[in-house]
C-alpha positions as CSV (number, residue, x, y, z in Angstrom):
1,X,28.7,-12.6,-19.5
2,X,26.1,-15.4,-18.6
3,X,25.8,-17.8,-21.3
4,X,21.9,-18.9,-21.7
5,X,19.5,-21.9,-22.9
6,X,16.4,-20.5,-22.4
7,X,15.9,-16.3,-22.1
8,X,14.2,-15.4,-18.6
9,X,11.3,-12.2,-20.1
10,X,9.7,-10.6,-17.5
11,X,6.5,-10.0,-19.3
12,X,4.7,-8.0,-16.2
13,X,2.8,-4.7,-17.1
14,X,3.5,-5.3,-21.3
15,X,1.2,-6.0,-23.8
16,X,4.2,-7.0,-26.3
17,X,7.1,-8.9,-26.3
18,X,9.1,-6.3,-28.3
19,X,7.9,-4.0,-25.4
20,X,9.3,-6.7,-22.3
21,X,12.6,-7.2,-24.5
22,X,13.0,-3.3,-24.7
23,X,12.6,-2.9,-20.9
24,X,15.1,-5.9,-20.4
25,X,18.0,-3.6,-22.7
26,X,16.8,-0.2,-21.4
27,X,18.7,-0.7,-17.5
28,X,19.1,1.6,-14.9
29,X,20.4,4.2,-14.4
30,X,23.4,3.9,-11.9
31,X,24.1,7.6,-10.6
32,X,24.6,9.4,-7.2
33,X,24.3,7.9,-4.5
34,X,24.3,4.0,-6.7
35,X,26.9,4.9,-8.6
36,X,29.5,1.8,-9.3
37,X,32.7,1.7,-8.5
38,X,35.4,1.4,-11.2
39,X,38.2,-1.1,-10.5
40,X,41.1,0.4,-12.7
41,X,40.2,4.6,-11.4
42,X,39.5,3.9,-7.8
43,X,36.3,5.6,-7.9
44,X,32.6,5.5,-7.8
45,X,31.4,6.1,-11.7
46,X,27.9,6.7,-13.3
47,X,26.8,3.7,-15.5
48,X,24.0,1.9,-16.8
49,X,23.3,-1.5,-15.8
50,X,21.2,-3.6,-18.2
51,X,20.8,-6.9,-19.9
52,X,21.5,-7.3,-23.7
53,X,22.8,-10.3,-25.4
54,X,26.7,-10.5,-27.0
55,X,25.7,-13.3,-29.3
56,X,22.5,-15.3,-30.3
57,X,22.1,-18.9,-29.9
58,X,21.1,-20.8,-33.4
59,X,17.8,-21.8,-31.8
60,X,16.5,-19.1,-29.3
61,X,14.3,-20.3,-26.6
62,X,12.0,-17.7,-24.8
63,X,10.5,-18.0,-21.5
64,X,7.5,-15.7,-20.8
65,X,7.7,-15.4,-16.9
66,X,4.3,-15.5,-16.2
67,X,4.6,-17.1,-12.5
68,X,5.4,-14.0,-9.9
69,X,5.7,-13.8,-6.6
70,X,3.8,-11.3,-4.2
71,X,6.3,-9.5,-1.6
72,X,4.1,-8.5,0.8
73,X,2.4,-12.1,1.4
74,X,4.7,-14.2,-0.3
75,X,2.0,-16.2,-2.3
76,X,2.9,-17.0,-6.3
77,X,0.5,-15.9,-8.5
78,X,0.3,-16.0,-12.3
79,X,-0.2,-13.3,-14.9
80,X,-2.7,-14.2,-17.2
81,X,-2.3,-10.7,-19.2
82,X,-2.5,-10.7,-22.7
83,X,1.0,-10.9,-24.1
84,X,1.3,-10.4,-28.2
85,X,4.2,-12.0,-30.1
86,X,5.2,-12.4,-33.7
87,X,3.9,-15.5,-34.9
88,X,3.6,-15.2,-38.4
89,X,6.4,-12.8,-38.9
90,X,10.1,-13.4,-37.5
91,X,11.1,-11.6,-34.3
92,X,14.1,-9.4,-34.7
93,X,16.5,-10.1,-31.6
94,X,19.2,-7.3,-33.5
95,X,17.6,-4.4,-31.9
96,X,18.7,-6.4,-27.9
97,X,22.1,-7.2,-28.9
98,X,25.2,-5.4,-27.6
99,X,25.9,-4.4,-31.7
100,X,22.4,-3.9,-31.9
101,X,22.5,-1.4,-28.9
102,X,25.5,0.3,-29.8
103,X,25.6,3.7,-31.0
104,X,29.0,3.2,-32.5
105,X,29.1,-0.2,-34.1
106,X,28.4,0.3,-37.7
107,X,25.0,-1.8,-38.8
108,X,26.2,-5.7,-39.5
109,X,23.7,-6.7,-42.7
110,X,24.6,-10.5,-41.7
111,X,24.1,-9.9,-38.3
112,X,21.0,-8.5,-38.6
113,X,19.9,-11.1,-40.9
114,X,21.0,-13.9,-38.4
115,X,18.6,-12.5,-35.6
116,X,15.8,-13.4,-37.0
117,X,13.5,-16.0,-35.3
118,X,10.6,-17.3,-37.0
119,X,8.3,-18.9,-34.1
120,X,8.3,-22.6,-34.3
121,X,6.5,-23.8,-31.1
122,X,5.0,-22.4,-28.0
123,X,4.1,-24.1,-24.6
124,X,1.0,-23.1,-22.8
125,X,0.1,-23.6,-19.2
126,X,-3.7,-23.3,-18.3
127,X,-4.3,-23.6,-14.8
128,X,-3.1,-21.6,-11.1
129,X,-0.3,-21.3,-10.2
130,X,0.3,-25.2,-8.0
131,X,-2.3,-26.8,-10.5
132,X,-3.2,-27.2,-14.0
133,X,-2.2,-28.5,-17.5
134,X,0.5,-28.1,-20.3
135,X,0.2,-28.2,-23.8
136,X,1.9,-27.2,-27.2
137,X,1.7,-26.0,-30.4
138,X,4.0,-26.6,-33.3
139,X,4.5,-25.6,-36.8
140,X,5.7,-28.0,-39.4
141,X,8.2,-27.6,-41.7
142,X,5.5,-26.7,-44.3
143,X,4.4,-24.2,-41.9
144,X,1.2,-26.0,-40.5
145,X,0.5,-25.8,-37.1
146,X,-0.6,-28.8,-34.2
147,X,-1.7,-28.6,-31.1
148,X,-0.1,-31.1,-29.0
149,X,-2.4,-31.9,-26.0
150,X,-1.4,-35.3,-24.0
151,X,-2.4,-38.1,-26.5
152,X,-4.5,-35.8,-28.8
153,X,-2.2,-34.1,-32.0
154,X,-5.1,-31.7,-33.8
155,X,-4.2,-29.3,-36.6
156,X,-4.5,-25.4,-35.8
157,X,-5.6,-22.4,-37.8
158,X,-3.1,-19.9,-37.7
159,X,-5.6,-17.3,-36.9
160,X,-6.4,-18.8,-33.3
161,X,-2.9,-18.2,-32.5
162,X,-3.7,-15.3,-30.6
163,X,-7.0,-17.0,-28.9
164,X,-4.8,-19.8,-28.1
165,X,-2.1,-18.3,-27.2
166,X,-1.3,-14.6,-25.9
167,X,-3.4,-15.1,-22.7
168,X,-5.3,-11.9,-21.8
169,X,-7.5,-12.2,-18.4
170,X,-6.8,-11.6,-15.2
């Protein structure tokens, strides 16, 4: 159990976030000859290793790891892939819960309901990977958006979100 702020998604080789957030919860498969070893048998046991989450912060914060490091020079790079997200509809976090994941945990209606995250800002980063500039955008309470650039506050249309905001060159 690792208790979080922010949630680390390795967004490498996805086009969605639903699709990075269902590799995160899918693990690995832990069989001969990396099988684990079971403290109360004494013995080396198949298993799945994976990340899921036991219980959902009030505010969830999501960071998109888009900085990577190569292995075989050991120069950081960044992924500027195009990476979709809900931003008009909330993201449902039940589905990469430990409930959520479990085949024998009846369906929790309030659970489900309370993993809901409507998107209320997003930080962009235009630039390499030793070099460039940040900026935001934020939705109101009354759902209008801003763009938040330095000293400059302008008001978005919701249908540049994408444009603005999933990347998509490399």
């Amino acid at each position: 159990l690792q208790p979080f702020k922010a949630l680390d998604v390795d967004i490498k080789g996805v086009g969605t976030l639903e699709t990075a957030l269902e590799k995160m919860v899918q693990g690995e498969a832990m069989v001969a000859p990396n099988q684990l070893s079971c403290d109360d048998c004494q013995t080396k046991v198949d298993a799945v290793r994976r990340s899921c989450i036991k219980m959902l912060p009030n505010i969830l914060v999501l960071h998109l790891k888009r900085f990577q490091l190569d292995f075989t020079t050991f120069q950081p790079y960044k992924l500027n892939s195009r990476l979709e997200f809900p931003y008009q509809t909330p993201l449902d976090m039940y589905p990469y819960t430990v409930r959520g994941l479990s085949k024998d945990a009846p369906a929790d209606p309030k659970a489900r309901a309370r993993a809901q995250y409507t998107l209320r800002g997003a930080i962009i980063h235009s630039g390499i990977v030793g070099g460039g500039h940040y900026y935001s955008f934020i939705r109101s309470d009354d759902g209008v958006w801003n763009k938040y650039d330095d000293r400059d506050v302008t008001r978005m249309d919701a249908d540049d979100f994408p444009r603005e905001c999933f990347g998509g060159f490399d």
